[in-house]
N, CA, C and O atoms as CSV, one atom per row, in Angstrom:
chain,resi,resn,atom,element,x,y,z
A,1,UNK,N,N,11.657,-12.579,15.534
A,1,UNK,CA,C,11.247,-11.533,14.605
A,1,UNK,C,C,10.742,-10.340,15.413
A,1,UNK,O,O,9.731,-10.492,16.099
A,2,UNK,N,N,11.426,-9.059,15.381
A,2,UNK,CA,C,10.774,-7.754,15.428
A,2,UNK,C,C,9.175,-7.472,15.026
A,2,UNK,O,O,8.619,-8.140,14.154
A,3,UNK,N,N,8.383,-6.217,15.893
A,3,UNK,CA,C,7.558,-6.207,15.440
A,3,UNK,C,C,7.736,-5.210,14.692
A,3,UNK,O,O,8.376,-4.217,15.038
A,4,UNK,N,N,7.052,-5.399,13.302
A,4,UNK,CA,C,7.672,-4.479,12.245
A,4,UNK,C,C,6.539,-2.793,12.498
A,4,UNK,O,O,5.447,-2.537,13.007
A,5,UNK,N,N,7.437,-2.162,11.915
A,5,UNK,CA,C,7.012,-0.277,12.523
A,5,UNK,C,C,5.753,0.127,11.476
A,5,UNK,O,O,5.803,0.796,10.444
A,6,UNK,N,N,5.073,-0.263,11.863
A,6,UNK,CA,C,3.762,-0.384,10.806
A,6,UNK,C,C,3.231,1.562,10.246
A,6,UNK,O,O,2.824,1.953,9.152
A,7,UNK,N,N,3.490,2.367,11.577
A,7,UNK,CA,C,3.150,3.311,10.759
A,7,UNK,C,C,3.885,4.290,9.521
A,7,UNK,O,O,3.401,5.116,8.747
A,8,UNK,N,N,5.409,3.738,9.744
A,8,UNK,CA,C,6.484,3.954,8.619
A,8,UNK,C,C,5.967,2.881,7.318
A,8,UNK,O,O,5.973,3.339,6.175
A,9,UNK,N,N,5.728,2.104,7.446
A,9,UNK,CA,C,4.934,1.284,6.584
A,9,UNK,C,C,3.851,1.681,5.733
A,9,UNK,O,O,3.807,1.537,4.511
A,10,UNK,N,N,2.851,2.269,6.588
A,10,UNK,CA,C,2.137,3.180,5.711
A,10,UNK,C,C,2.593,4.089,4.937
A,10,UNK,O,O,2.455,4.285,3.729
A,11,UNK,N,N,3.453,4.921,6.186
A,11,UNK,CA,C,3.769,6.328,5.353
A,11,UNK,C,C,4.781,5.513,3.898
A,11,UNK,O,O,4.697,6.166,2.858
A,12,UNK,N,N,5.260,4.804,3.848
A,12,UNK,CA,C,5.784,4.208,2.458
A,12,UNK,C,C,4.924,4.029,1.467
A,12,UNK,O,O,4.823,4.454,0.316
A,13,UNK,N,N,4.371,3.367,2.098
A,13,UNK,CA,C,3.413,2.434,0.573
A,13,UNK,C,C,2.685,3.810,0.326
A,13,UNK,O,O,2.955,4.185,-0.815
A,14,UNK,N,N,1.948,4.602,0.909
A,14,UNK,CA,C,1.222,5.970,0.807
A,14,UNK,C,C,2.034,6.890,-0.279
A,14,UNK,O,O,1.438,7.647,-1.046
A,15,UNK,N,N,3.846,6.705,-0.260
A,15,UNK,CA,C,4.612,7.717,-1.211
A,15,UNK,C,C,4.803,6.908,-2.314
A,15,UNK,O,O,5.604,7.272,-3.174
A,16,UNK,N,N,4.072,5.652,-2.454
A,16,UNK,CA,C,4.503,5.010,-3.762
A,16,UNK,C,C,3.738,6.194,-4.991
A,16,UNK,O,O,2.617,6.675,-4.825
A,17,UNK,N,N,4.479,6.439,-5.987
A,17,UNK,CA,C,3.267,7.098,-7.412
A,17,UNK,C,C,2.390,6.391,-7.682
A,17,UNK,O,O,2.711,5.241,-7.982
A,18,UNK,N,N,1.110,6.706,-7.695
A,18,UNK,CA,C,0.124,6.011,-8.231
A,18,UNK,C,C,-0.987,5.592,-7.310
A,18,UNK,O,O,-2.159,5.295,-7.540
A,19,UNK,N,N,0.017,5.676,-5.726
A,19,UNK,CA,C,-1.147,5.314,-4.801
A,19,UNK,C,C,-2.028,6.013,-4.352
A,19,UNK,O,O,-1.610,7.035,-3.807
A,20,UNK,N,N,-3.764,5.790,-4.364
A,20,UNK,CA,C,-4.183,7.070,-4.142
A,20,UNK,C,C,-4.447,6.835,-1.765
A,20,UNK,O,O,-4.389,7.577,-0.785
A,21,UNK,N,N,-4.712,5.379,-2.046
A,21,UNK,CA,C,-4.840,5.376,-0.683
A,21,UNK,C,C,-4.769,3.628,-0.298
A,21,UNK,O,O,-4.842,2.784,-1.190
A,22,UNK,N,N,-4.641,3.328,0.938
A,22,UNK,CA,C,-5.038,2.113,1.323
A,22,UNK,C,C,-6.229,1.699,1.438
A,22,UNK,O,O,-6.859,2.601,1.990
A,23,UNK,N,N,-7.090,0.571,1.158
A,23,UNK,CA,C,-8.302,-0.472,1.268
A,23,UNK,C,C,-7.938,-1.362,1.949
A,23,UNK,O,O,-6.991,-2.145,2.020
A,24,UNK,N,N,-9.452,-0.973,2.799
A,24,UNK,CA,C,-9.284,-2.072,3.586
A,24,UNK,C,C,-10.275,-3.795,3.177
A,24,UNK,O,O,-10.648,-4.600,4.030
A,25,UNK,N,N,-10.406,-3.876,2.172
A,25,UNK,CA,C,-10.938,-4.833,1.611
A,25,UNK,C,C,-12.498,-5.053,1.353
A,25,UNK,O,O,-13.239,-4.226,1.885
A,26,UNK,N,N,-12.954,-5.847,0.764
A,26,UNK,CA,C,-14.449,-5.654,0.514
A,26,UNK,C,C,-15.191,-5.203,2.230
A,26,UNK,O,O,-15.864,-4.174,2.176
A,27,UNK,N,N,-15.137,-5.656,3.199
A,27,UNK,CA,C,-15.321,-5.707,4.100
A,27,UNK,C,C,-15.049,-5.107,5.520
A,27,UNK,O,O,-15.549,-4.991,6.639
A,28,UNK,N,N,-13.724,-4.736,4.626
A,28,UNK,CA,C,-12.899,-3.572,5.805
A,28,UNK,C,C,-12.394,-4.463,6.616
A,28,UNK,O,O,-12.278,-4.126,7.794
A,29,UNK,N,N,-11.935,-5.914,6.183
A,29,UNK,CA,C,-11.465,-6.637,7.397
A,29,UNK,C,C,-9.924,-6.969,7.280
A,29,UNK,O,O,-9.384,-7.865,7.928
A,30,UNK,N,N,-9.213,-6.061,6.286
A,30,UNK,CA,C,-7.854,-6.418,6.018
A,30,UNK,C,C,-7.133,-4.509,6.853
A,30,UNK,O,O,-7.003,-3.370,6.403
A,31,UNK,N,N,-6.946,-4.993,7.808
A,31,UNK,CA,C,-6.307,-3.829,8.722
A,31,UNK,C,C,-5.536,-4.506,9.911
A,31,UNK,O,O,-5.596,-5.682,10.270
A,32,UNK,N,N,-4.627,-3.237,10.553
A,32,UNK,CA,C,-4.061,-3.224,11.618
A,32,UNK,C,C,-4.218,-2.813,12.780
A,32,UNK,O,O,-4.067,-1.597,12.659
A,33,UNK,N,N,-4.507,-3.111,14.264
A,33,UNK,CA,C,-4.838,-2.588,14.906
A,33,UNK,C,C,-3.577,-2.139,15.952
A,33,UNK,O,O,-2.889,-2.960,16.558
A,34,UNK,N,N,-3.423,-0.733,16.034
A,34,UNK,CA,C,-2.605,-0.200,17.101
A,34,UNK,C,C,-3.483,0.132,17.941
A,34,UNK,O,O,-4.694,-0.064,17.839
A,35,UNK,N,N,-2.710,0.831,19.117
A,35,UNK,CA,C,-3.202,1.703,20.189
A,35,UNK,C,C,-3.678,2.875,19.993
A,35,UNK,O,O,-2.868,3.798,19.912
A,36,UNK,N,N,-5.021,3.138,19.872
A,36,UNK,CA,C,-5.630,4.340,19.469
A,36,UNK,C,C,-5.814,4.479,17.668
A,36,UNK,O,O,-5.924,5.517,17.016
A,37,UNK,N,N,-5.804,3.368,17.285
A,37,UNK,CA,C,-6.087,3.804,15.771
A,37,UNK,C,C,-5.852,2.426,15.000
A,37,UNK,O,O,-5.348,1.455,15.566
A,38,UNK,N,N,-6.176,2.418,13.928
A,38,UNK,CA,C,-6.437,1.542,13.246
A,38,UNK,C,C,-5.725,1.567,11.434
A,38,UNK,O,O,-5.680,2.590,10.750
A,39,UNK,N,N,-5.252,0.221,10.990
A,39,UNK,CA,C,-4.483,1.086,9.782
A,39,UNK,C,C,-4.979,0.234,8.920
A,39,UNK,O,O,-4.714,-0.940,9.178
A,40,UNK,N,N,-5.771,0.475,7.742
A,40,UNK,CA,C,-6.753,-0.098,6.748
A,40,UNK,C,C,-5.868,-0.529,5.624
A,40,UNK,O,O,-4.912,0.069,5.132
A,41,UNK,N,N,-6.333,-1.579,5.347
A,41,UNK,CA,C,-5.563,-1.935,3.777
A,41,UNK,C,C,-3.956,-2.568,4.175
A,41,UNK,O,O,-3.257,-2.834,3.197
A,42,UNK,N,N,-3.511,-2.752,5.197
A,42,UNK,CA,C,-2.415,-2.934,5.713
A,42,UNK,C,C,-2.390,-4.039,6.936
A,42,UNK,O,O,-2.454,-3.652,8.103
A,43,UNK,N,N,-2.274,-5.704,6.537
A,43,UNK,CA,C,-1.641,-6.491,7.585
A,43,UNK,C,C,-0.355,-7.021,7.424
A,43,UNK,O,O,-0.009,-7.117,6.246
A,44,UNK,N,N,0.789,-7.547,8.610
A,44,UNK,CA,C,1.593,-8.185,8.828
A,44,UNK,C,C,1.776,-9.280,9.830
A,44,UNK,O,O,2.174,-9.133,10.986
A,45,UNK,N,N,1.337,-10.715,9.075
A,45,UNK,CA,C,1.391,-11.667,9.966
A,45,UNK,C,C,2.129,-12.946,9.970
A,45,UNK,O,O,2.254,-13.274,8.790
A,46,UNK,N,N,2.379,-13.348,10.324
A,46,UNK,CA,C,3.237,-15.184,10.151
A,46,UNK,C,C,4.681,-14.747,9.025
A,46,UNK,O,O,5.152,-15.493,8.167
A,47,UNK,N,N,5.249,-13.037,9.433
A,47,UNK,CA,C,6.390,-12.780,7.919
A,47,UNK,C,C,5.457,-12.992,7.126
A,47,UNK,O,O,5.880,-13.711,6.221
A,48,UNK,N,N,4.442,-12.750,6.998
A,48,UNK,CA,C,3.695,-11.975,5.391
A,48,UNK,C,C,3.189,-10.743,5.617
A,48,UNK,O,O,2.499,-10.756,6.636
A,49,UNK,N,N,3.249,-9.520,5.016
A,49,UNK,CA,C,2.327,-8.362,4.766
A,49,UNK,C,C,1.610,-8.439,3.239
A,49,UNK,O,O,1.907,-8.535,2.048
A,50,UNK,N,N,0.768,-8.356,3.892
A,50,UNK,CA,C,-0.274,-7.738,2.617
A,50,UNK,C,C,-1.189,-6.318,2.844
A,50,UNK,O,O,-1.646,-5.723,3.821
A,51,UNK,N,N,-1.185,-6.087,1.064
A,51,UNK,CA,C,-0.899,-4.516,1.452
A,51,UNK,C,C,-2.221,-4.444,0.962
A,51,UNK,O,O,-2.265,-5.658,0.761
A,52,UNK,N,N,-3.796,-3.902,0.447
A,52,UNK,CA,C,-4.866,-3.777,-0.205
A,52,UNK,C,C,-4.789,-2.255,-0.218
A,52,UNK,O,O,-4.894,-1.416,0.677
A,53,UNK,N,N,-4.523,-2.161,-1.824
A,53,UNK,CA,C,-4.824,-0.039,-2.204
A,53,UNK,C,C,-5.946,0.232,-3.396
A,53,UNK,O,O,-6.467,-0.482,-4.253
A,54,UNK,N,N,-6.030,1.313,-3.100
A,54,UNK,CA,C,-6.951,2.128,-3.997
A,54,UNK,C,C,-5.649,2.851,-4.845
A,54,UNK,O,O,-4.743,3.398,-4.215
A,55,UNK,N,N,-5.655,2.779,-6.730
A,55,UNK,CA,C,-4.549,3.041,-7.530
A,55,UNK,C,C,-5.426,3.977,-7.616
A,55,UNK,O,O,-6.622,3.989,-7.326
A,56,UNK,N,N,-4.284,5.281,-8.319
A,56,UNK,CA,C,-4.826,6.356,-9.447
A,56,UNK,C,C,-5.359,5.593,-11.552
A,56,UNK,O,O,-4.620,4.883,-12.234
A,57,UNK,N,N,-6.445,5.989,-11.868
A,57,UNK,CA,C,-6.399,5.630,-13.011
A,57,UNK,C,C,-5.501,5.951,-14.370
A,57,UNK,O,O,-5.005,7.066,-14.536
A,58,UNK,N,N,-5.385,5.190,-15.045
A,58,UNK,CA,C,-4.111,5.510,-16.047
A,58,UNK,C,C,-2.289,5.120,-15.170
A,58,UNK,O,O,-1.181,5.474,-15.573
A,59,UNK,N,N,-2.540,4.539,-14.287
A,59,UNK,CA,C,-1.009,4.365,-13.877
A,59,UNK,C,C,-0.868,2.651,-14.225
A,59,UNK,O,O,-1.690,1.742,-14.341
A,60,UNK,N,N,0.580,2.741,-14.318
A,60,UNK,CA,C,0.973,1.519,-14.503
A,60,UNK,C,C,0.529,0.442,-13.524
A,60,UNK,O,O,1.080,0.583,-12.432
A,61,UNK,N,N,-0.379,-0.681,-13.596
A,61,UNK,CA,C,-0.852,-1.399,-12.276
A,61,UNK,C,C,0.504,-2.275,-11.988
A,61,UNK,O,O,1.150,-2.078,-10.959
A,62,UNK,N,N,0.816,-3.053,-12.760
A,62,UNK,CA,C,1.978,-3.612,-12.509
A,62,UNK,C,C,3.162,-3.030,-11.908
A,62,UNK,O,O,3.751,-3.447,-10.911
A,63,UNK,N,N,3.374,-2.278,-12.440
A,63,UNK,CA,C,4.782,-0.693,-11.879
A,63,UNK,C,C,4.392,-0.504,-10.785
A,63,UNK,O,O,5.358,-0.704,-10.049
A,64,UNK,N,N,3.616,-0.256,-10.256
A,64,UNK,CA,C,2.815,0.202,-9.240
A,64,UNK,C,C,3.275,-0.814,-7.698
A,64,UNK,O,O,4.013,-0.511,-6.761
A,65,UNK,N,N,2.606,-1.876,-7.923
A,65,UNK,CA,C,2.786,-2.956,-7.525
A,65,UNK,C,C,3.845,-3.292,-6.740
A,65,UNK,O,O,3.943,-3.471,-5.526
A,66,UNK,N,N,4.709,-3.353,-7.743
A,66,UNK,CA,C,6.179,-3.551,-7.905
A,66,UNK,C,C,6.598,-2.557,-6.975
A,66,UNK,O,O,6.871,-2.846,-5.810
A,67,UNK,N,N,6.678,-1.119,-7.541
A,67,UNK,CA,C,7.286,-0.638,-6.261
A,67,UNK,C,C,6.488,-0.633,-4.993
A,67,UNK,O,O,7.212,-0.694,-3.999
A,68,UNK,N,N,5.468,-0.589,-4.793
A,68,UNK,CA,C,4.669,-1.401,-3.475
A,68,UNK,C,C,5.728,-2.265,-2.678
A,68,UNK,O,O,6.319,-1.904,-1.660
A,69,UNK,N,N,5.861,-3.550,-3.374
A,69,UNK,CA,C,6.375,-4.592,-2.743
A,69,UNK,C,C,8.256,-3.913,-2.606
A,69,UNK,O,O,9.034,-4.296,-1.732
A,70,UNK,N,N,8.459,-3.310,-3.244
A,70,UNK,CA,C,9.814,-2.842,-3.197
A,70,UNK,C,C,9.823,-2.144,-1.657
A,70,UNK,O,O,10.380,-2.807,-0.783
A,71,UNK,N,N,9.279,-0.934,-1.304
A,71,UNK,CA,C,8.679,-0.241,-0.666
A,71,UNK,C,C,8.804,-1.059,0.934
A,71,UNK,O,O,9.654,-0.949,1.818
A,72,UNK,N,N,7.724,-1.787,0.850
A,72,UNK,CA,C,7.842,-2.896,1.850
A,72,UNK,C,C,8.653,-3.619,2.203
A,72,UNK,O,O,8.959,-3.756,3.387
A,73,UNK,N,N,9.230,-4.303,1.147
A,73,UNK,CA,C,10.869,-4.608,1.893
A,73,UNK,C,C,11.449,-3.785,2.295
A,73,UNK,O,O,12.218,-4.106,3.201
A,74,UNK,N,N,11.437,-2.887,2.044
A,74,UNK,CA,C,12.945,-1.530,2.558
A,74,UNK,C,C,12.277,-1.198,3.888
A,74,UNK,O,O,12.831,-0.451,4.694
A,75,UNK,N,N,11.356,-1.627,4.067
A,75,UNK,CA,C,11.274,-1.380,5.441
A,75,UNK,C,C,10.972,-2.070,6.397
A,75,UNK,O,O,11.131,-1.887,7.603
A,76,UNK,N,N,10.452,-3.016,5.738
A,76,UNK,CA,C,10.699,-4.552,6.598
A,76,UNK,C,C,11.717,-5.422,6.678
A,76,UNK,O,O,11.738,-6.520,7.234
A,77,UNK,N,N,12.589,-4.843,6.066
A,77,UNK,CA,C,13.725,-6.136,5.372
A,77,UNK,C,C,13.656,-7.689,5.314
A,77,UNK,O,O,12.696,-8.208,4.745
A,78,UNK,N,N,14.506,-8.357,5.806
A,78,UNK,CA,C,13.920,-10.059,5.522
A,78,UNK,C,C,13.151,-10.424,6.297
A,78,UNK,O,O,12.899,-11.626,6.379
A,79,UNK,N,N,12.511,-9.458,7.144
A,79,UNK,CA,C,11.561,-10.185,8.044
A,79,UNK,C,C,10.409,-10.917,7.668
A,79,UNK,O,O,9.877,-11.860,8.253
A,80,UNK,N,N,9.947,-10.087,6.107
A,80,UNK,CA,C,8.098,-10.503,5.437
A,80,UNK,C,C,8.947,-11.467,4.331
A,80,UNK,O,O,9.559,-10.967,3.387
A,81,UNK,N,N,8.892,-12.853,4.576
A,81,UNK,CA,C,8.980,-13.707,3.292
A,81,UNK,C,C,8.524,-13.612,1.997
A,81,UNK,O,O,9.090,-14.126,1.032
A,82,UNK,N,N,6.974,-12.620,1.936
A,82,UNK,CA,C,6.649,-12.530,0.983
A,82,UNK,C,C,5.413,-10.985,1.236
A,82,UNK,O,O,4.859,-10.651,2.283
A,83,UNK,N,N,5.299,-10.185,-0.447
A,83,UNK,CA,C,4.620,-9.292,-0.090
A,83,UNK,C,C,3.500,-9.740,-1.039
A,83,UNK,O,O,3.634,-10.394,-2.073
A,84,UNK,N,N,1.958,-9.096,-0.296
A,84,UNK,CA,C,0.868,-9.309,-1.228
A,84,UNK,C,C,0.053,-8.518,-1.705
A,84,UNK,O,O,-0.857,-7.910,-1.139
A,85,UNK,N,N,0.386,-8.515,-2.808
A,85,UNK,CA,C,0.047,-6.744,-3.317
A,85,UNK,C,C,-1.578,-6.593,-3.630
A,85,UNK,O,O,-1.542,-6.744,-4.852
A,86,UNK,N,N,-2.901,-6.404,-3.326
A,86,UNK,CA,C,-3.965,-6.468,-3.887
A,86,UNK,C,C,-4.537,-4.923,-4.135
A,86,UNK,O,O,-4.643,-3.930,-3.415
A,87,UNK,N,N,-4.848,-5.225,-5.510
A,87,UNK,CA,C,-5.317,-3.243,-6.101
A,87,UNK,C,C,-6.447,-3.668,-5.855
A,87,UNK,O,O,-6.407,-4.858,-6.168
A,88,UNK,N,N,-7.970,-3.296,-5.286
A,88,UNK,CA,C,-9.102,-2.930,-5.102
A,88,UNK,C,C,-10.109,-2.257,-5.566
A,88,UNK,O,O,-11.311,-2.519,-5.515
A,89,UNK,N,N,-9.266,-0.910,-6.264
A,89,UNK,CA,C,-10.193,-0.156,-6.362
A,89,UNK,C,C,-8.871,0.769,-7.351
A,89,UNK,O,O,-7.645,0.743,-7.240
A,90,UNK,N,N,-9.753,1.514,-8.273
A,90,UNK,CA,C,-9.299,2.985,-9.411
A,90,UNK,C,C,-9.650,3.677,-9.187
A,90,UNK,O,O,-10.835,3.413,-9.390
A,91,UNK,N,N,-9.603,5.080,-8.665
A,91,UNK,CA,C,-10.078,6.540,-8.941
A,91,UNK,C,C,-9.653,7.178,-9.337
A,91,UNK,O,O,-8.457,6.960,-9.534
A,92,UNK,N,N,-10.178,8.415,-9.771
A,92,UNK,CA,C,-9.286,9.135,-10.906
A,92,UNK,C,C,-8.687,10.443,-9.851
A,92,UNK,O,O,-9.065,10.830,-8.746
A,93,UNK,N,N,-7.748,10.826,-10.631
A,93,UNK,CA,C,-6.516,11.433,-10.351
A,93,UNK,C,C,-7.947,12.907,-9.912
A,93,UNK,O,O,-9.014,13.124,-10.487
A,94,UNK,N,N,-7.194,13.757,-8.479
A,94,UNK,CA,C,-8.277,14.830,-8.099
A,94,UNK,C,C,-7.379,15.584,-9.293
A,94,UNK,O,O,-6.411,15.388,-10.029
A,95,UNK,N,N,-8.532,16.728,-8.914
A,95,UNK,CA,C,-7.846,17.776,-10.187
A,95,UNK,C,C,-6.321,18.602,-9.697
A,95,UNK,O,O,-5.310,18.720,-10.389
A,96,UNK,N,N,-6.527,19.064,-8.407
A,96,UNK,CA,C,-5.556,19.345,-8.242
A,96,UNK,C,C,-4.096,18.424,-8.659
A,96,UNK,O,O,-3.053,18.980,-8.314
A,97,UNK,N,N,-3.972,17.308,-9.244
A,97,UNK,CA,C,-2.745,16.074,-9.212
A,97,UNK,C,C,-2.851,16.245,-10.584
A,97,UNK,O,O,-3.956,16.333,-11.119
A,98,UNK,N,N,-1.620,16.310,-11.326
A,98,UNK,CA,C,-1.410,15.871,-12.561
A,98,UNK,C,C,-1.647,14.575,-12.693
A,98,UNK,O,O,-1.533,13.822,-11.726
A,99,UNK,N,N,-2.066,14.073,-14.099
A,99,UNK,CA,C,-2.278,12.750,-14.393
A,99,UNK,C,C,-0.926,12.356,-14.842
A,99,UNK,O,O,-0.036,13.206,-14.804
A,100,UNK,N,N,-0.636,10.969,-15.329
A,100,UNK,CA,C,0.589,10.230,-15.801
A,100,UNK,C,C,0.426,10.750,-16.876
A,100,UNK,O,O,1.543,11.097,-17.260
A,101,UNK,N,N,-0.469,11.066,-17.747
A,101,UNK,CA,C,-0.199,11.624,-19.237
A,101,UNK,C,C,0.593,13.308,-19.310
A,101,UNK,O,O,1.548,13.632,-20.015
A,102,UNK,N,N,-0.237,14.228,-18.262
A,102,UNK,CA,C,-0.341,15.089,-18.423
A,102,UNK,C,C,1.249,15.463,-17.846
A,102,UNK,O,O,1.843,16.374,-18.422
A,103,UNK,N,N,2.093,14.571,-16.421
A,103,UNK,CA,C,3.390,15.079,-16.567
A,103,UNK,C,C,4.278,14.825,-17.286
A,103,UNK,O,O,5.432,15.213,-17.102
A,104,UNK,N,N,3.816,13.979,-18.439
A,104,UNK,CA,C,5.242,13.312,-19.081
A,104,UNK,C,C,5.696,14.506,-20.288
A,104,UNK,O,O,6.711,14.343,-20.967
């Protein structure tokens, strides 16, 4: 197994709609450690990633999710047997961001 390109990884799960950011867990102990930096809310180990985010409020959690784990395969391909999606945390949409109501 490849080691999978973790900061394309972020930048994915980061363009999902709805995501406002990655968590790194009650504790801050669900992260990645590179060279010179550190990537929160984001491990890949034994072919599992699990992903821990902070959603926008009012978005679909499930939808959300979903494309999460979609997301992650396309860039891991069969390497992660399985993805683990954990939402953490809601904040509301900044003002500058349309809400899900307000673009439909």
């Amino acid at each position: 197994m490849t080691e999978p390109d973790l900061p394309t990884l972020e930048r994915a799960v980061l363009a999902v709609g709805g995501v406002a950011a990655l968590h790194g867990g009650v504790h801050g102990t669900i992260a990645t450690y590179l060279p010179g930096r550190r990537i929160r809310g984001l491990r890949v180990e034994d072919g599992e990633a699990h992903v821990h985010l902070t959603l926008y409020e009012g978005t679909d959690l499930i939808a959300v999710a979903d494309a999460v784990r979609l997301a992650v395969a396309r860039v891991l391909g069969h390497e992660s047997r399985s993805v683990v999606v954990t939402i953490e945390d809601l904040v509301p949409y900044p003002p500058e961001l349309s809400t899900p109501q307000e673009s439909s």
